[in-house]
N, CA, C and O atoms as a GROMACS GRO file, in nm:
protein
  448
    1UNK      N    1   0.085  -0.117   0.000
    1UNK     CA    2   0.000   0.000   0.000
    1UNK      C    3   0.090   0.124   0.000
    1UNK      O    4   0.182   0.156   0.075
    2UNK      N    5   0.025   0.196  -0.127
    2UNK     CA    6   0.138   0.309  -0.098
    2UNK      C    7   0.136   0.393   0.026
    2UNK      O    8   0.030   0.402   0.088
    3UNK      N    9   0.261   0.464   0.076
    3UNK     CA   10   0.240   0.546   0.191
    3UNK      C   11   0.251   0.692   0.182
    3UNK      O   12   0.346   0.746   0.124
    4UNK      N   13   0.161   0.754   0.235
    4UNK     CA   14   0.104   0.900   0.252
    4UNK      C   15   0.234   0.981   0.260
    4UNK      O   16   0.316   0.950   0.346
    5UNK      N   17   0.264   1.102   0.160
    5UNK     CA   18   0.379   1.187   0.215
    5UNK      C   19   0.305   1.309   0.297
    5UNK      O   20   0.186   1.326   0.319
    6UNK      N   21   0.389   1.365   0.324
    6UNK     CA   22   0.386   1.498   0.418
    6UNK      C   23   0.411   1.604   0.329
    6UNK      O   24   0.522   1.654   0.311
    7UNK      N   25   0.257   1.653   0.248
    7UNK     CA   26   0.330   1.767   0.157
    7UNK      C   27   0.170   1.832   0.190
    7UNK      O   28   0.074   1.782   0.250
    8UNK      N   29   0.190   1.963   0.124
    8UNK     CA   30   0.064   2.021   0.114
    8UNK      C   31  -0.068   1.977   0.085
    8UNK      O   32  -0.174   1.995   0.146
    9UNK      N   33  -0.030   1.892  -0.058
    9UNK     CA   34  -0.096   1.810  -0.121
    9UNK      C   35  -0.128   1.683  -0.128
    9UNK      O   36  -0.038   1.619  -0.182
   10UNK      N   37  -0.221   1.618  -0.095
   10UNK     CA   38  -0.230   1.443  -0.131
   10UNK      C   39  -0.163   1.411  -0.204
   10UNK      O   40  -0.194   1.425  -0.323
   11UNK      N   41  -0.026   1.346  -0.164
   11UNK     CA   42   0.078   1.276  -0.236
   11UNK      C   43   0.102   1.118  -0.160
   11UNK      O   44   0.068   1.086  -0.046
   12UNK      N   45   0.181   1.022  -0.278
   12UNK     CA   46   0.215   0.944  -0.194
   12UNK      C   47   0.327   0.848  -0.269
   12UNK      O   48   0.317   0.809  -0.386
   13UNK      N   49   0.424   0.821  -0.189
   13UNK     CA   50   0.590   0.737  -0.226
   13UNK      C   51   0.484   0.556  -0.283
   13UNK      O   52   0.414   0.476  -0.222
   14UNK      N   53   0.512   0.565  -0.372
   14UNK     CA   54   0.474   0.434  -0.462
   14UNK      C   55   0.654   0.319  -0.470
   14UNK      O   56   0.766   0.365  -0.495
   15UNK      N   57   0.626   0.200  -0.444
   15UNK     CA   58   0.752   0.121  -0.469
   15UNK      C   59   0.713   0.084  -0.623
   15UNK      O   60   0.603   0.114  -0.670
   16UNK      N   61   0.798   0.028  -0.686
   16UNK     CA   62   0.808   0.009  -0.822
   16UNK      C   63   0.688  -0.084  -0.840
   16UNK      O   64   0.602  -0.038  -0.915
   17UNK      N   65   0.658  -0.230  -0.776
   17UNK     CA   66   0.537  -0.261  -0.830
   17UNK      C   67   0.389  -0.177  -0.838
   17UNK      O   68   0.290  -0.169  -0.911
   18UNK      N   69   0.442  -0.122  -0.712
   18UNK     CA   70   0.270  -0.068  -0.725
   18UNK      C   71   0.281   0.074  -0.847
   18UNK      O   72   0.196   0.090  -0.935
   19UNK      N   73   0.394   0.160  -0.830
   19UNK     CA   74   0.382   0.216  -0.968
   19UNK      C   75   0.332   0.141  -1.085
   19UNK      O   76   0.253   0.188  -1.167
   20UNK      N   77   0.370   0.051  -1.086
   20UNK     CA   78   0.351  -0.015  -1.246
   20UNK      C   79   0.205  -0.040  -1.211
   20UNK      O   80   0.128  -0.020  -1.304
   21UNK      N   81   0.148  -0.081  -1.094
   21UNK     CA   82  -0.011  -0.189  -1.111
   21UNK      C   83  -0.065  -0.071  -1.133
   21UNK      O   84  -0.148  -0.082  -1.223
   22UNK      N   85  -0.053   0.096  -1.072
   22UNK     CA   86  -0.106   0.174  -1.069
   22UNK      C   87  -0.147   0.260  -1.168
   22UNK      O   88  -0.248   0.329  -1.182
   23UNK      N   89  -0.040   0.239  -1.240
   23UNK     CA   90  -0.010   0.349  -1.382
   23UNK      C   91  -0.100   0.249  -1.505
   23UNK      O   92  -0.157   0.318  -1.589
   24UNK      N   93  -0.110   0.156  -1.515
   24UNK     CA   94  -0.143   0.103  -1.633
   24UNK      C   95  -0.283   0.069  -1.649
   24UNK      O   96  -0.316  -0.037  -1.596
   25UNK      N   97  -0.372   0.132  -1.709
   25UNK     CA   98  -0.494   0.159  -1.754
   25UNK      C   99  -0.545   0.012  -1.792
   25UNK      O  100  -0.468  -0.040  -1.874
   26UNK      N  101  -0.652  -0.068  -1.756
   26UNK     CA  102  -0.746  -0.159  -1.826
   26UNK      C  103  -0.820  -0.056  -1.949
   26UNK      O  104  -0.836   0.064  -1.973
   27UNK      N  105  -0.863  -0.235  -2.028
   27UNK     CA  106  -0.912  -0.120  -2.178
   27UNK      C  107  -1.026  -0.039  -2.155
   27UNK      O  108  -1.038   0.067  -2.216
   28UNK      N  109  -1.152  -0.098  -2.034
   28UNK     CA  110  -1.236  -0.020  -2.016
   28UNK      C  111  -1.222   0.127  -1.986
   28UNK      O  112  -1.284   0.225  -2.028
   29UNK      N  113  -1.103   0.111  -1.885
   29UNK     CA  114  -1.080   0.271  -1.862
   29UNK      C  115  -0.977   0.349  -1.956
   29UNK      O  116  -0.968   0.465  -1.918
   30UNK      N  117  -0.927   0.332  -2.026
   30UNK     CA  118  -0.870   0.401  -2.125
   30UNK      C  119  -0.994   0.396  -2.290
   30UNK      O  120  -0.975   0.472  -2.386
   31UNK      N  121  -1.079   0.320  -2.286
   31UNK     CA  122  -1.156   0.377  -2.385
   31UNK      C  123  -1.271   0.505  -2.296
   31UNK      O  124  -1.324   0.589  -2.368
   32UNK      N  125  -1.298   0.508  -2.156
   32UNK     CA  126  -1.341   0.583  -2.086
   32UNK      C  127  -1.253   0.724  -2.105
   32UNK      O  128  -1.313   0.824  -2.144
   33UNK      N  129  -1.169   0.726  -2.088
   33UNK     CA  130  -1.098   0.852  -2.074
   33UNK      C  131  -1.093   0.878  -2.232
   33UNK      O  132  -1.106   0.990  -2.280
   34UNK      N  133  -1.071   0.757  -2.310
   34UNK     CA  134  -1.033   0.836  -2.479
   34UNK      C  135  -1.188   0.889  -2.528
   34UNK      O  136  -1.188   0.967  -2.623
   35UNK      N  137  -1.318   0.852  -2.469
   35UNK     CA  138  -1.435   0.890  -2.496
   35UNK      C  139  -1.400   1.022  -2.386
   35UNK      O  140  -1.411   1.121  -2.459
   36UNK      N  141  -1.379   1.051  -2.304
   36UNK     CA  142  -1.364   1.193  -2.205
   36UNK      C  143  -1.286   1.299  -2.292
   36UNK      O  144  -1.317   1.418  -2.280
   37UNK      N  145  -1.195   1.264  -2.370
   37UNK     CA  146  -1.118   1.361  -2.451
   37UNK      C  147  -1.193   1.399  -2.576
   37UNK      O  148  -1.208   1.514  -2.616
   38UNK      N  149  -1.249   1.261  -2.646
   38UNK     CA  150  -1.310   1.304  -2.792
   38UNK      C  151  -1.435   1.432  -2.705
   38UNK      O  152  -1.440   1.545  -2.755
   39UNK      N  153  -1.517   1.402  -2.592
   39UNK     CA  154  -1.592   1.491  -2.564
   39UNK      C  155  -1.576   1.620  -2.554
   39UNK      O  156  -1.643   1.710  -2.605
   40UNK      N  157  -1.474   1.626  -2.480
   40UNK     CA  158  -1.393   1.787  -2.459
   40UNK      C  159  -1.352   1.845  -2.592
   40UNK      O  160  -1.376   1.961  -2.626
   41UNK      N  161  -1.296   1.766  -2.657
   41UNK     CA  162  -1.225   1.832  -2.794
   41UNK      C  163  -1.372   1.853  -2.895
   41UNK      O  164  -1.366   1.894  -3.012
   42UNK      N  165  -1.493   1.819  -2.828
   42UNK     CA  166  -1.598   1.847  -2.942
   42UNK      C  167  -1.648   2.042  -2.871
   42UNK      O  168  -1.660   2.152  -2.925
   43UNK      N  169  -1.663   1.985  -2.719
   43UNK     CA  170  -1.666   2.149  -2.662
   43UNK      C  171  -1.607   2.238  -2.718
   43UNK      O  172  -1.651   2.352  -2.732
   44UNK      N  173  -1.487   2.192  -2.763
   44UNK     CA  174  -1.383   2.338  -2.798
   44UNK      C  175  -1.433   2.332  -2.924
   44UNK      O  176  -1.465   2.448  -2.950
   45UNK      N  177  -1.457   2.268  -3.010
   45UNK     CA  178  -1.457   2.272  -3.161
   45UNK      C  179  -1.645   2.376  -3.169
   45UNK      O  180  -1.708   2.440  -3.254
   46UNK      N  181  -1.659   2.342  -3.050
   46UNK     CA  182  -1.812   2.430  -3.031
   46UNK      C  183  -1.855   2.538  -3.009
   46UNK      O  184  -1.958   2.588  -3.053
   47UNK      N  185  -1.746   2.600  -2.911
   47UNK     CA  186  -1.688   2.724  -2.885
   47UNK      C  187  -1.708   2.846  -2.949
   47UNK      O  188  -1.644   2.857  -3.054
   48UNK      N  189  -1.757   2.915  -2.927
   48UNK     CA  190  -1.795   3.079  -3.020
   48UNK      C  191  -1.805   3.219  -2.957
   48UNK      O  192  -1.868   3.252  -2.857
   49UNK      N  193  -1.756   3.265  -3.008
   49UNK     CA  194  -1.701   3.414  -2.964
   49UNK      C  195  -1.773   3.509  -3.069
   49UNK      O  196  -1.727   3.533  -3.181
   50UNK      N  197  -1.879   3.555  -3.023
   50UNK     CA  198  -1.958   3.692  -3.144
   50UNK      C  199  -1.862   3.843  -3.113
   50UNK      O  200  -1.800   3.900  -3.203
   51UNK      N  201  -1.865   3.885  -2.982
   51UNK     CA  202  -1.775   3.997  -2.968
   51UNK      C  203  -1.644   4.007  -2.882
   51UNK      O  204  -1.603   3.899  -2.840
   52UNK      N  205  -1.558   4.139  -2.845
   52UNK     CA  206  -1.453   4.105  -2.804
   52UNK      C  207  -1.483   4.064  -2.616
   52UNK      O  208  -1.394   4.043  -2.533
   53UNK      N  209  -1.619   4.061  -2.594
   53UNK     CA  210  -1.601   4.046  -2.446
   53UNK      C  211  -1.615   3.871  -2.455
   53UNK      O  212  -1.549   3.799  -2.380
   54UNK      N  213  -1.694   3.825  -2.540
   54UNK     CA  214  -1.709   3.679  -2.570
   54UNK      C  215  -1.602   3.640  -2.603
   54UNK      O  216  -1.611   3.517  -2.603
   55UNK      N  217  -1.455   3.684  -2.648
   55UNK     CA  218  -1.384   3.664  -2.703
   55UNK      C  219  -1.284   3.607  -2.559
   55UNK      O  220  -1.238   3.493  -2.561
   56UNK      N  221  -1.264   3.684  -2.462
   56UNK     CA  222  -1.237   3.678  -2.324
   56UNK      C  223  -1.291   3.572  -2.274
   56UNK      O  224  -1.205   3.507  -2.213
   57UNK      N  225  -1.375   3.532  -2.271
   57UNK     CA  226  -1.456   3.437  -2.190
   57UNK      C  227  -1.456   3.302  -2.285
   57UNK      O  228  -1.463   3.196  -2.224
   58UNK      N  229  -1.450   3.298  -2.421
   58UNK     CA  230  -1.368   3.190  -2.509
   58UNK      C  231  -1.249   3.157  -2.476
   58UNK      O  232  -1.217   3.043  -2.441
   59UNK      N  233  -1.200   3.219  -2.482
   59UNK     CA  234  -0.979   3.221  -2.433
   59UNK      C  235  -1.006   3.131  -2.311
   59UNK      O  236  -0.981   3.012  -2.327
   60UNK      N  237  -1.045   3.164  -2.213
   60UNK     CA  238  -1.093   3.124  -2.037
   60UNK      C  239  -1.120   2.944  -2.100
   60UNK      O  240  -1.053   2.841  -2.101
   61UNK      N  241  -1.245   2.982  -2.141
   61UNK     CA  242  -1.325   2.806  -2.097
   61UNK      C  243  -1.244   2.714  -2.248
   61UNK      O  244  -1.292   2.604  -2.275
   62UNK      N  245  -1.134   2.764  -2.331
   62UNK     CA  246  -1.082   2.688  -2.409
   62UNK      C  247  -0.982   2.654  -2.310
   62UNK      O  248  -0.977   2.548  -2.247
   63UNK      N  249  -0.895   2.764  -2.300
   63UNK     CA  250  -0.792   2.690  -2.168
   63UNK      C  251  -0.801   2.572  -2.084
   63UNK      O  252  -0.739   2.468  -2.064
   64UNK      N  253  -0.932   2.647  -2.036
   64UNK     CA  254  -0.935   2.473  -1.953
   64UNK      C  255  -0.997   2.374  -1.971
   64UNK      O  256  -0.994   2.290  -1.881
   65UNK      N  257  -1.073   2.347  -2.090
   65UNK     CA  258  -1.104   2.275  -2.188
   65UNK      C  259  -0.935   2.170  -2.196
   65UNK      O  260  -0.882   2.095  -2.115
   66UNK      N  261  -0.909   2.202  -2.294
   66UNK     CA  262  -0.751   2.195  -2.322
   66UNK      C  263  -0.670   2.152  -2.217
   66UNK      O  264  -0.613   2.043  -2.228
   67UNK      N  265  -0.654   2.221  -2.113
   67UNK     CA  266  -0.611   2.140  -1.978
   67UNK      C  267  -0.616   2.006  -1.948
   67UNK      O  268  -0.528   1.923  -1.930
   68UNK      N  269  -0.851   1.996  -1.945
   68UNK     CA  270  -0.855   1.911  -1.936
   68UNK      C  271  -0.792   1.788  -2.001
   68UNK      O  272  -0.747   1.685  -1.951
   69UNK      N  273  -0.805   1.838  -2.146
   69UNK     CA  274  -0.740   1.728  -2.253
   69UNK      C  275  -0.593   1.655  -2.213
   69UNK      O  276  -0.554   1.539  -2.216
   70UNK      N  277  -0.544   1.757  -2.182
   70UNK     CA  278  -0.398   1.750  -2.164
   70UNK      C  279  -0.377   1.639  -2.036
   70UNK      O  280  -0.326   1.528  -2.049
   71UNK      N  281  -0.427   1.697  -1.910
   71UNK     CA  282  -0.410   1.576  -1.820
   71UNK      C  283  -0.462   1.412  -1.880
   71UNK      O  284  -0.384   1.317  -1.886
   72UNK      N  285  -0.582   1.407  -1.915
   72UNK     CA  286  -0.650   1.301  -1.967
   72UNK      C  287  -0.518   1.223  -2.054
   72UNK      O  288  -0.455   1.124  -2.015
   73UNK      N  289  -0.500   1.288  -2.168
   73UNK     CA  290  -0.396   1.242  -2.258
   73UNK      C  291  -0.303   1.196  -2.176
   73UNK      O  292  -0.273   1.077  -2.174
   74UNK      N  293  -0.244   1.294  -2.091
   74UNK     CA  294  -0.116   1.253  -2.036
   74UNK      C  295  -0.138   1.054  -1.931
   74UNK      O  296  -0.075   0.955  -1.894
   75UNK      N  297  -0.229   1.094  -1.932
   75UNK     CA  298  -0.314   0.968  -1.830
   75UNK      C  299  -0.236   0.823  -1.907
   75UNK      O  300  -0.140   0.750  -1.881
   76UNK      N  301  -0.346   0.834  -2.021
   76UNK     CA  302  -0.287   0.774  -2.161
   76UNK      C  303  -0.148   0.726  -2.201
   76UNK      O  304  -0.119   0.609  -2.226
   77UNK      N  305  -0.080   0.813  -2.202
   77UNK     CA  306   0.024   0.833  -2.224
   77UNK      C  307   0.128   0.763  -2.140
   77UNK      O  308   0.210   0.679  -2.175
   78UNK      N  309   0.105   0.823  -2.003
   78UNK     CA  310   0.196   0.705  -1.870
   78UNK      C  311   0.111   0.606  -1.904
   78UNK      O  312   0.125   0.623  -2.025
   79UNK      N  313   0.054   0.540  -1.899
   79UNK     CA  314  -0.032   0.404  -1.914
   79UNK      C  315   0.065   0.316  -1.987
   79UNK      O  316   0.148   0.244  -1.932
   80UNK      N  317   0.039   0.334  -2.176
   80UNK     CA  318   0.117   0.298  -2.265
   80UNK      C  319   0.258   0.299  -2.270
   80UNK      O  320   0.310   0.231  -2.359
   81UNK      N  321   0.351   0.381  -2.169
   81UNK     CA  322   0.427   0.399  -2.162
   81UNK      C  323   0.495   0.254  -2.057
   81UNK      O  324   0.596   0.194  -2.091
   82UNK      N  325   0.432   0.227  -1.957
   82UNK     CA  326   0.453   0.192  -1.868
   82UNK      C  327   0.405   0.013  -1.906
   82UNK      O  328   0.457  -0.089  -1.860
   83UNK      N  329   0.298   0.024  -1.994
   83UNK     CA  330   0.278  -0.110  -2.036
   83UNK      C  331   0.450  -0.171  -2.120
   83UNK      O  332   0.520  -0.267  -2.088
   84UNK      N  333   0.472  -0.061  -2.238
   84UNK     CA  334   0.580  -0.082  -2.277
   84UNK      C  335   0.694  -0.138  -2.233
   84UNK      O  336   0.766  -0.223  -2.285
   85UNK      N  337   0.705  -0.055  -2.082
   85UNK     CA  338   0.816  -0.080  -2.005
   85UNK      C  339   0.800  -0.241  -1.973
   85UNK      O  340   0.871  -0.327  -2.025
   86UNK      N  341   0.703  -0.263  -1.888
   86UNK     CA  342   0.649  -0.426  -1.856
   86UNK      C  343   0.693  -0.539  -1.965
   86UNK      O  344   0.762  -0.640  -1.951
   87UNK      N  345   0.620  -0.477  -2.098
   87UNK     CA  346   0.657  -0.582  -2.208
   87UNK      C  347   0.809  -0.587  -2.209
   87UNK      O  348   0.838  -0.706  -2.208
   88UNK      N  349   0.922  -0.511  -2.212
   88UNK     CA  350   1.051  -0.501  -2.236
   88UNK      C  351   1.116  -0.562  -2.103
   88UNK      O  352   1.235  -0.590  -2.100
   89UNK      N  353   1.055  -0.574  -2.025
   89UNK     CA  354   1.146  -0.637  -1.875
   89UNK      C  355   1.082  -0.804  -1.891
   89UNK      O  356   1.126  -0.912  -1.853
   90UNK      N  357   0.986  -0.772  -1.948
   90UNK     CA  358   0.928  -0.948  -1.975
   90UNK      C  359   1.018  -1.056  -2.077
   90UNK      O  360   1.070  -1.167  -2.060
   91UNK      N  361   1.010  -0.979  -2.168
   91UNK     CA  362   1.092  -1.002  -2.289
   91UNK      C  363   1.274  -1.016  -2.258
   91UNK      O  364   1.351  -1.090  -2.319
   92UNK      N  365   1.307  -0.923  -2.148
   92UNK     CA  366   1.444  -0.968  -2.085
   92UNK      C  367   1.437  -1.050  -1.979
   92UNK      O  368   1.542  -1.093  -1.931
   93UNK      N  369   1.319  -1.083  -1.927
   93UNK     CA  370   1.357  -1.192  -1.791
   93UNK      C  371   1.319  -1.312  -1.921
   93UNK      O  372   1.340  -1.429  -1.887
   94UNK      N  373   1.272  -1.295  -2.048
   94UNK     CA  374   1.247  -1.424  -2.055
   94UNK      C  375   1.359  -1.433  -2.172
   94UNK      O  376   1.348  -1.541  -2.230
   95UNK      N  377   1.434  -1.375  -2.210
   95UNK     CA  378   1.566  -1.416  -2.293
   95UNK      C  379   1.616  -1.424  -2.173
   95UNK      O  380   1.637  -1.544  -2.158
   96UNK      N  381   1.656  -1.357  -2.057
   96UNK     CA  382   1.769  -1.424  -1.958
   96UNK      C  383   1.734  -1.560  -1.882
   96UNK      O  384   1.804  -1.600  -1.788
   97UNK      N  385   1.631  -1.625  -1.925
   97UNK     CA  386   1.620  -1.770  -1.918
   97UNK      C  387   1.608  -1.898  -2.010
   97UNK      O  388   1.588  -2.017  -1.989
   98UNK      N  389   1.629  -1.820  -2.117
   98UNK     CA  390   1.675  -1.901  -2.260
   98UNK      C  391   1.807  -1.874  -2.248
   98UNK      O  392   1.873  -1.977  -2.264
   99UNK      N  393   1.898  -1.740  -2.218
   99UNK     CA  394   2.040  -1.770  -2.188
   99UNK      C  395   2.063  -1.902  -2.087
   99UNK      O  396   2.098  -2.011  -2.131
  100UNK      N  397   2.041  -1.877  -1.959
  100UNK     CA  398   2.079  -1.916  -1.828
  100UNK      C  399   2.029  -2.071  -1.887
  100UNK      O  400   2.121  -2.152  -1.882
  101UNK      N  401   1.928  -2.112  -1.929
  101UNK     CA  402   1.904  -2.254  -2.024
  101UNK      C  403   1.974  -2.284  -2.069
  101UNK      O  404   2.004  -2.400  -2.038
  102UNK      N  405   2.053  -2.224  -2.164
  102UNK     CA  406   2.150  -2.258  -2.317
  102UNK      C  407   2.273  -2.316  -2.208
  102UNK      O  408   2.318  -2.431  -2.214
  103UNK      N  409   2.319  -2.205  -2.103
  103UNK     CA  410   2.430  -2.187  -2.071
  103UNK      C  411   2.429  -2.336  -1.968
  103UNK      O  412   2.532  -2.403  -1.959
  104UNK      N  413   2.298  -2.375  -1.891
  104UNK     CA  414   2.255  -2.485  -1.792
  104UNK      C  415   2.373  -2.621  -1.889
  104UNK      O  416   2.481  -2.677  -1.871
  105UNK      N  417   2.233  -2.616  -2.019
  105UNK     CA  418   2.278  -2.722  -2.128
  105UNK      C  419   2.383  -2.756  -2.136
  105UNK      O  420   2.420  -2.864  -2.091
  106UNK      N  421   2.457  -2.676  -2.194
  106UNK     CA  422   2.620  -2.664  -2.193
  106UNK      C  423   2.722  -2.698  -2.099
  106UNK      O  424   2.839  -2.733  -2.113
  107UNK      N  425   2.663  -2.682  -2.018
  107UNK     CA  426   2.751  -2.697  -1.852
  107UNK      C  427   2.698  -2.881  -1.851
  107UNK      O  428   2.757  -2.989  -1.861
  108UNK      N  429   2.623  -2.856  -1.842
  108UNK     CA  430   2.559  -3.022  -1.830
  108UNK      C  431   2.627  -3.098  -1.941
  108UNK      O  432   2.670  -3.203  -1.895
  109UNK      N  433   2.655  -3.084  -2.080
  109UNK     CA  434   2.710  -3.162  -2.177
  109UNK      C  435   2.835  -3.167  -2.144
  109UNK      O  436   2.904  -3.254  -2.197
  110UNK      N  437   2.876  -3.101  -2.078
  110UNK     CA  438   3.056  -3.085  -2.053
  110UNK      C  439   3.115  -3.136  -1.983
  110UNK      O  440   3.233  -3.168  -1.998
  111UNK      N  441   3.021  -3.162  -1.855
  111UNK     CA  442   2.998  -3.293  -1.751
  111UNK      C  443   3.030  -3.404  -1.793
  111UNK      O  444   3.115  -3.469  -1.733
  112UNK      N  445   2.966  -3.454  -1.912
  112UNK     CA  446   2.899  -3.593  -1.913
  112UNK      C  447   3.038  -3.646  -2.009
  112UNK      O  448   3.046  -3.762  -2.047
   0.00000   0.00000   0.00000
């Protein structure tokens, strides 16, 4: 369980597994969030400004429109990133046991 830091903010020290269980999105929730972004990015595309005071108050709710996007994406982003990582440490624990095999073999034929 991760443990609580001492900061202003709800933070908390993650050890490497639970980073990884934590960071990596199931497909339900990453088609959830990629439906949360197509939504937002339809807001902005909706967006209209008739004069320069509307124009002010466009700038405002695109910003954080956009924000939103941005965290969401980024969500995404560590997810896939982090799956990546998993596949590449998998892929080396499992060639370093086709080595450590080959090398078993060998030792064993040299024996005999």
């Amino acid at each position: 369980m991760p443990t609580p830091k001492q900061t202003r903010f709800t933070a908390y020290d993650f050890t490497e597994e639970e980073m990884k269980s934590a960071s990596v999105l199931n497909p339900l929730q990453k088609m959830f969030i990629q439906t949360q972004v197509a939504n937002i990015a339809q807001q902005v595309l909706n967006l209209d400004a008739a004069d320069r005071k509307e124009l002010a108050d466009f700038e405002i709710q695109r910003a954080y429109l956009k924000g939103q996007m941005e965290v969401l994406e980024h969500l995404l982003e560590l997810s896939a990133a982090m799956e990546l990582n998993i596949q590449e440490e998998q892929a080396d624990a499992s060639n370093s046991f086709v080595v450590t095999q080959q090398s078993l073999n060998l030792y064993t034929r040299n024996e005999e």
